[in-house]
C-alpha positions as CSV (number, residue, x, y, z in Angstrom):
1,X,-4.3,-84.7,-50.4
2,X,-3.7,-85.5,-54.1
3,X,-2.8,-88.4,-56.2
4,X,-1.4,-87.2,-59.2
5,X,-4.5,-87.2,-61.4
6,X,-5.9,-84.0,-62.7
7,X,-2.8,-82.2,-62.7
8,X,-3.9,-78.6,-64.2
9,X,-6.7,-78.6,-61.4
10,X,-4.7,-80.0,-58.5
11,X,-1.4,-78.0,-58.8
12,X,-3.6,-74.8,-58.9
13,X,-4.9,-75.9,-55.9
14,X,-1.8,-77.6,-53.8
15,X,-0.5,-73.4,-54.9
16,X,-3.5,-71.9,-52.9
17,X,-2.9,-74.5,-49.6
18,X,0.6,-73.9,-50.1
19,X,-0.4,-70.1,-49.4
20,X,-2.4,-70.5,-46.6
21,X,-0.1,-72.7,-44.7
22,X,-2.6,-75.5,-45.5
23,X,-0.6,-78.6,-45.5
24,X,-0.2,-80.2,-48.9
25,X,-0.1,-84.2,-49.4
26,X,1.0,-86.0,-52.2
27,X,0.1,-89.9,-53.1
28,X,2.9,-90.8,-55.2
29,X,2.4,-94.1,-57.0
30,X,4.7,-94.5,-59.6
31,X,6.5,-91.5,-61.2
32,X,4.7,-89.2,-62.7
33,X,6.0,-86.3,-65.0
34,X,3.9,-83.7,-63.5
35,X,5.6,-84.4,-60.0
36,X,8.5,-82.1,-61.0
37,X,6.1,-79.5,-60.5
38,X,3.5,-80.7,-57.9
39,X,6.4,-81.6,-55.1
40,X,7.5,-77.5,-55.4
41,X,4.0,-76.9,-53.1
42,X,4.1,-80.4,-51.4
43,X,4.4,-80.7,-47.3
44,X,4.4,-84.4,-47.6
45,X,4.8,-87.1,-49.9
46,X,4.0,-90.7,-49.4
47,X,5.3,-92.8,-52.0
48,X,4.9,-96.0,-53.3
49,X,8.2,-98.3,-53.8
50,X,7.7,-98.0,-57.4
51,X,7.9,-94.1,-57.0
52,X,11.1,-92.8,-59.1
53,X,11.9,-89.7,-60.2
54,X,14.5,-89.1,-63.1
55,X,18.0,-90.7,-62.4
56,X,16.9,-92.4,-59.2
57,X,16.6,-96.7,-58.4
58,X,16.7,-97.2,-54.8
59,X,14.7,-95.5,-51.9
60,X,17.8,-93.4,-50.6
61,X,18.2,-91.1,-54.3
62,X,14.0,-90.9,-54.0
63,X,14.6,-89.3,-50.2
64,X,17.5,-87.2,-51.6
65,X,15.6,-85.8,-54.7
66,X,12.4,-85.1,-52.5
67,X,14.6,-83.1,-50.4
68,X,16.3,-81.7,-52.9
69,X,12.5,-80.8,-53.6
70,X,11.9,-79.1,-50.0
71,X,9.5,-81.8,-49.6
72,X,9.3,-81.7,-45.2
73,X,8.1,-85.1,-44.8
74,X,8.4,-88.1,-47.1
75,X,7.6,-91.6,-46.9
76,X,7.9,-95.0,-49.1
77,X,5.4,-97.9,-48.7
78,X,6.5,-101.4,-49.3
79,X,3.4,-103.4,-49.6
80,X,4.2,-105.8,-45.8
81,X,7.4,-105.0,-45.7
82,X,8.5,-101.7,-43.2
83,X,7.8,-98.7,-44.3
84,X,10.6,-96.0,-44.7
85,X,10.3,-92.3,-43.4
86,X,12.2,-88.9,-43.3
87,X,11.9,-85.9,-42.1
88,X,14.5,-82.6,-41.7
89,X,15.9,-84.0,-38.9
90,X,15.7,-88.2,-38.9
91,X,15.3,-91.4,-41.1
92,X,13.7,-94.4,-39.6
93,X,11.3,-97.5,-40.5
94,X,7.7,-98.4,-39.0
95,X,6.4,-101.7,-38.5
96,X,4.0,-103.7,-40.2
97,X,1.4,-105.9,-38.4
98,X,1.5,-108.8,-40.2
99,X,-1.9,-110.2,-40.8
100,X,-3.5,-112.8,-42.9
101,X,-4.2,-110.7,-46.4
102,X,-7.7,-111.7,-48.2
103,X,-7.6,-108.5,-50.4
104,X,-5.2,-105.4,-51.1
105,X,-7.3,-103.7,-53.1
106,X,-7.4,-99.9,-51.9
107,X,-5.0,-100.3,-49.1
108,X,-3.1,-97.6,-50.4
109,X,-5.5,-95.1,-50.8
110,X,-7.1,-96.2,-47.5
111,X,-3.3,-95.7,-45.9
112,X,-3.1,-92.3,-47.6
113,X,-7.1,-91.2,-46.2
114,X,-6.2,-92.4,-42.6
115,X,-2.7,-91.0,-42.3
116,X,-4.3,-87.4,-43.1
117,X,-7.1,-87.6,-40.8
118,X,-4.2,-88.5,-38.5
119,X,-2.3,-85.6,-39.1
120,X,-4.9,-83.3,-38.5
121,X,-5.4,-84.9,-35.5
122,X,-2.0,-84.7,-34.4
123,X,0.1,-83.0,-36.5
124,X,2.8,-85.6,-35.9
125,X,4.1,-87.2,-39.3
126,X,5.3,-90.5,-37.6
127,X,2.6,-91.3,-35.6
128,X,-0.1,-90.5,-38.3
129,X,2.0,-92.8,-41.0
130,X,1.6,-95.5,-38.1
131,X,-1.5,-95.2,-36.9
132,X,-2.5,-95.2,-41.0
133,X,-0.3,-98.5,-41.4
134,X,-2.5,-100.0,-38.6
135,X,-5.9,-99.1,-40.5
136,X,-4.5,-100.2,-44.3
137,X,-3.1,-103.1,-42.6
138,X,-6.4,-104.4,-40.7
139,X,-8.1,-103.5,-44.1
140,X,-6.4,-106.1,-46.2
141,X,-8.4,-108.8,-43.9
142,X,-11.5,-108.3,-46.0
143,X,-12.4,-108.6,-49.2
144,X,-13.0,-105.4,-51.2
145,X,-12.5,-101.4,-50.7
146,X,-15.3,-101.5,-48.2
147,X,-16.0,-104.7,-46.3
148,X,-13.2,-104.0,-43.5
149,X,-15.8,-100.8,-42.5
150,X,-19.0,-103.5,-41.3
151,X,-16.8,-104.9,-38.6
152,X,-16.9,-101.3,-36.8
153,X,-20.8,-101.6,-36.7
């Protein structure tokens, strides 16, 4: 899993995965210019809503170029609104609990650690963005990157 940051490094290394059949996610906040390159070894890639490439403003042209880009898997957050998927095959939206929100902080990179531990679990892209929706989502009750974690003991 990468976020953009550290490009030289983490391009190098999304090349090796990308080898080994190792699948490669990308955290794509807002556009980056070294995403041309990093989506050519990306498996999936979970954007924010302020994720656009070159010559795109809405979420269908993002979902066109990351196919374009062989991404398998994509997917665009919305903050609490539904969040949009595709794969080779479909196009659909997932649910968001709603909740009462004391603190977003880090609910993206919380969504983003708990989708991938997902998907090694199960290896099923929908189901992993879901069950990682449910854990951002049940995060934003508590204030902080961290607090969310006491109330499992």
């Amino acid at each position: 899993m990468f976020d953009g940051f550290y490009p030289e490094f983490g391009i190098q290394c999304a090349k090796i995965a990308k080898k080994k059949n190792i699948p490669v996610v990308l955290d794509c906040g807002s556009w980056k210019p070294q995403y041309e390159e990093w989506l050519n070894y990306t498996d999936i890639a979970i954007c924010s809503e302020n994720f656009f490439p070159q010559n795109s403003n809405n979420s269908q042209q993002v979902f066109k170029y990351l196919k374009e880009k062989s991404v398998v898997y994509s997917a665009i957050t919305r903050g609490e609104k539904t969040i949009l998927f595709q794969d080779n095959n479909s196009r659909g939206e997932i649910e968001i609990e709603q909740c009462q929100v004391v603190d977003t902080l880090g609910a993206g990179d919380i969504l983003h650690g708990a989708f991938c531990y997902y998907y090694t679990h199960s290896n099923k892209f929908v189901k992993a963005l879901g069950d990682a929706a449910k854990i951002a989502t049940f995060s934003c009750r508590f204030k902080g990157t961290r607090d969310w974690l006491n109330f499992f003991g």
